[in-house]
N, C-alpha and C positions, 0 to 999 in steps of 0.2 A: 274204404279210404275216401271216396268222393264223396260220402255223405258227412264223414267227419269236415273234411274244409269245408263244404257245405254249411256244417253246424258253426263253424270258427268263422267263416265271412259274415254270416249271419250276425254273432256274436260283434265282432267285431264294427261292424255295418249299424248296430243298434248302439253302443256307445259314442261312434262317431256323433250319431246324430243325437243323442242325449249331450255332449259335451258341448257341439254346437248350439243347441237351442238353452243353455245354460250361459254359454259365451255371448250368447244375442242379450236375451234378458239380463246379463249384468251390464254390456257398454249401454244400453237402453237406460237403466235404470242410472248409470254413472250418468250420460247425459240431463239425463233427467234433475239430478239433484244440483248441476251445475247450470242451472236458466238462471237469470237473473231473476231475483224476489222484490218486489216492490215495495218502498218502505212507508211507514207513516209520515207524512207530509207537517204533522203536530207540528214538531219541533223548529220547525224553519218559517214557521206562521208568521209574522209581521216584518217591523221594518227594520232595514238593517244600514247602518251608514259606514259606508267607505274608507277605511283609516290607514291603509297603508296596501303599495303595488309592489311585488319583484317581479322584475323581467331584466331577459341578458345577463351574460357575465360579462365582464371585461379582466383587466388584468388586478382590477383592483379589487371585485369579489362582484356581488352579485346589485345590480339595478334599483336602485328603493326609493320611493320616493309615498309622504305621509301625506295625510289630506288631516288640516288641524279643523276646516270647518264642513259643515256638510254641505257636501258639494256633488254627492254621487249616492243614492239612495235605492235599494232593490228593497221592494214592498212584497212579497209573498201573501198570498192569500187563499186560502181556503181553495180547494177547485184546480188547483194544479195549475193558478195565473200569477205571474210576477211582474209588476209592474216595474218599470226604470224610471228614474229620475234622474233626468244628469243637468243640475243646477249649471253648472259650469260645461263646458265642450274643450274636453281635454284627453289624453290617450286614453286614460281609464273608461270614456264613453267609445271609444273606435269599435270596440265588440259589441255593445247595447247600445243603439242611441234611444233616445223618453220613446217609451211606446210598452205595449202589451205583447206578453212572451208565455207560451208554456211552458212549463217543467214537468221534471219525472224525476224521481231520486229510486236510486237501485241498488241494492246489495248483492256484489259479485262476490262474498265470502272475504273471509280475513281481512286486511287494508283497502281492499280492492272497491269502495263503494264511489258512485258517482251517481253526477247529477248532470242531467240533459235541459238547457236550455235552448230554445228555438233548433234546435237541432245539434247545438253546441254540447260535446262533451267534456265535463271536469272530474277531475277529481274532487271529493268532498269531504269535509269535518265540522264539526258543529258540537259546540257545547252550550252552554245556558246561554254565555253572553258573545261568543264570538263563534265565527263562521268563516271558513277558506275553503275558496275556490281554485285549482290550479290546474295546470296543465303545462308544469314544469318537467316531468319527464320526458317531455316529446318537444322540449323548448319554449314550453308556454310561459306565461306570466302566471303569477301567485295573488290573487285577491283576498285580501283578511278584511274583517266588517264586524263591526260593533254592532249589539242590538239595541232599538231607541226604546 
């Protein structure tokens, strides 16, 4: 009798620790697939000018104001540097004023990509000719930018 639960704690004592070392290697490996991926810098290469801000709601809907001349320039280049040009010194420079910034663009999975400038996180989109920056879920302003 004491050699059979013997044989049964055994048993069971060895699946505990296969189920555990199974359960390790999968949250490991879940982690793992969820780090941020670093994306190609290509597409965000040159110069992009400034064409319209949302920031705030009020009762009237959301904050917009357009910029018809260039006045506000973010130059990406090669190297993970983006330079500023703020022709003008208006709200849209309060975040960047003229000077030299690093970036990082990352893929957090589904919608979730962003890009880090000087330490600043956004939200990010980009297609051939336009580009947004936001950080409207958490009450940020909306930057959209034409490519020159």
């Amino acid at each position: 009798m004491k050699k059979e639960i013997l044989n049964i704690m055994i048993f069971l004592l060895h699946k505990v620790t296969v189920v555990s070392f199974t359960l390790l290697f999968l949250c490991c490996y879940s982690c793992a697939s969820q780090k941020n991926t670093e994306l190609s810098q290509e597409p965000i290469v040159g110069k992009w000018k400034l064409v319209k801000t949302e920031s705030g709601r009020t009762a009237q809907g959301i904050i917009t104001r357009t910029y018809s001349a260039v006045e506000v320039i973010f130059e990406f280049q090669s190297g993970n540097i983006v330079i500023v040009h703020c022709l003008r010194q208006d709200n849209a420079c309060a975040l960047f004023g003229n000077g030299s910034y690093s970036y990082q663009i990352w893929d957090r999975g589904g919608n979730d990509t962003k890009i880090q400038i000087d330490n600043k996180s956004w939200w990010f989109s980009i297609s051939e000719k336009e580009l947004m920056l936001s950080q409207a879920p958490v009450d940020g302003g909306s930057y959209f930018f034409e490519k020159m």
